[in-house]
C-alpha positions, 0 to 999 in steps of 0.5 A: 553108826559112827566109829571113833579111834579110842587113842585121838578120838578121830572119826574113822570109817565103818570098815577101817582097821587103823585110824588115819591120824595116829595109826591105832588098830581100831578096837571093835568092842570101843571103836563107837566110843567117844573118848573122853575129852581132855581136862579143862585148864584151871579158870582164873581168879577172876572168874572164880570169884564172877562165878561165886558171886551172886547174880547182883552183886558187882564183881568190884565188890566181890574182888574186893571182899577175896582180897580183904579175906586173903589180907586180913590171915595171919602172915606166920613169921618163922624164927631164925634159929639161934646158933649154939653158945658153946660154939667156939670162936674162931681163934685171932690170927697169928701176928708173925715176929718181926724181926731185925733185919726188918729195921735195916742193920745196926748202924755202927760207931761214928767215925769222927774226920778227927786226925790225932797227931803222932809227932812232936812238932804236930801236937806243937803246931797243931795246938799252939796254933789253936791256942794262939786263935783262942787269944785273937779272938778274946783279943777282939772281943775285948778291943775294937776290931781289927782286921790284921787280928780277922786275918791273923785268926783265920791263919791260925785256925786254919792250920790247926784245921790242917794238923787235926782234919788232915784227913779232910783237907785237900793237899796244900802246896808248900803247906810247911813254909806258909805255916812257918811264915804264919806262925813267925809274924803272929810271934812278933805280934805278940811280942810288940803287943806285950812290949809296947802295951799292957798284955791281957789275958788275949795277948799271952795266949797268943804269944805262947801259942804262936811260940809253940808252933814257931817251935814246932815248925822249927823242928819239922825244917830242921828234921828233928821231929820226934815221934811220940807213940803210935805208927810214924806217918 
């Protein structure tokens, strides 16, 4: 009579009291007992379906009656929950104060480059000198243009350039006597104009503006300048 190991089901001897393979102690009252074999795997579709299927009927059509089936159910569409209404909304960021510094620092007063005389002699130079290239020019505009009158005006605006922007201006050597000599030849400009032709509005500028800086330089050879308020320069 055949003996069977009742562990792995392999066939041992009559007389053997451990199975060869897996070393379990043989079991008199089991040991001519087949165990019992394993479970067989699950077959596939296919063949559940060929299996099925009538002797007949083609497995194409059965294949396709399955799924026709499994089409033809009712997909279950599951609604998404709705968040709660009284959930608060998360509150806006805080917008962070800009501030000044942010715009660079005020910008302070605007210094003008303007130079107020503080003597007698430089408010006489200075505006005499201005008053006298305001008559030139009316005088050009006026007559035809003459370039002793272009460069008498150039003169003149250039030393009232250099009382009231002192401070712009680059030293000028002997800057007292060419505007002594300059202001001397406007003067007796003046007053062979008014001598010898009739004197417009240009002409009378002129000749109390070069006279008051012929004054003022004067005065400032002489060293009789005066101050007239202010620190003295």
């Amino acid at each position: 009579m055949a003996r069977y190991c009742a562990n792995c089901g392999t066939e041992v001897e009559e007389n053997a009291v451990f199975c060869p393979t897996c070393g379990q102690a043989i079991d008199q009252a089991t040991e001519t007992e087949i165990p019992p074999a394993p479970a067989w795997p699950e077959a596939p579709a296919d063949a559940v379906v060929s299996a099925t299927t009538e002797p007949g009927v083609p497995i194409e059509s059965a294949v396709d009656e399955a799924r026709a089936v499994r089409f033809e159910q009712p997909t279950q569409l599951e609604e998404r929950p709705n968040p709660p209404a009284d959930r608060p909304s998360p509150p806006p960021p805080a917008v962070a104060p800009v501030s000044r510094a942010a715009y660079g620092p005020p910008s302070g007063p605007v210094s003008l480059p303007v130079t107020m005389p503080v003597t007698l002699s430089a408010w006489l130079i200075g505006g005499g000198a201005a008053l006298a290239a305001l008559g030139v020019l009316i005088g050009l505009f006026a007559g035809f243009l003459n370039p002793v009158d272009l460069v008498l005006l150039l003169a003149l605006m250039a030393i009232a350039v250099t009382v009231f922007f002192s401070g712009s201006v680059p030293h000028v050597p002997h800057l007292r006597l060419v505007t002594l000599v300059v202001v001397l030849i406007g003067f007796g400009m003046a007053l062979d104009r008014l001598s010898v032709t009739r004197a417009g509005i240009g002409e009378l500028l002129l000749f109390l503006g070069t006279a008051a800086a012929a004054i003022g330089a004067i005065l400032l050879e002489l060293g009789r300048d005066q101050p007239l308020g202010g620190p003295q320069r």
